[in-house]
Steps between C-alpha positions, in 0.01 A plus 500: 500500500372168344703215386357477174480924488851460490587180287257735243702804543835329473412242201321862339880672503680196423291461183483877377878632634692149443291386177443169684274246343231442755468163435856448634409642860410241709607510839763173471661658185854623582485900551885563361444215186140635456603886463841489332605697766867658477583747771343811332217289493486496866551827540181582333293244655608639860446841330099374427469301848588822689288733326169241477538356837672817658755333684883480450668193368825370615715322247543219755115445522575347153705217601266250658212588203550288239135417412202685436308369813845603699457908330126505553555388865787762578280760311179442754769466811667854414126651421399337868795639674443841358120480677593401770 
């Protein structure tokens, strides 16, 4: 799958399922700041991640992503793994 296939795909759901402005998705903006997200939040964002990327997400994945760049590079690492 393609990097920018997949920055698409994720900046598509984070505009229509979060109501996200896409002006404010860049990928140095803060992910958790950007979002407003409280832990429901993240439930539905691993929720939309599993069932678009068809992988599952482990709430620990989520500690080291604090950017944009950081969640579309985890995104195309779990989508690589699962080819592979």
């Amino acid at each position: 799958m393609e990097t920018k296939f997949i920055v698409d795909k994720i900046n598509g759901f984070l505009v229509e399922e979060f109501e996200v402005d896409p002006g404010k998705i860049t990928p140095a903006a803060n992910l958790r700041e950007t979002l407003e997200l409280d832990s429901l939040d993240y439930i539905d964002l691993v929720v939309v991640i599993e069932s678009n990327f068809g992988f599952k997400v482990k709430p620990e994945d989520f500690t080291n992503i604090d950017t944009f760049q950081s969640f579309y590079d985890y995104v195309e690492h779990r989508v690589g793994e699962k080819v592979a």
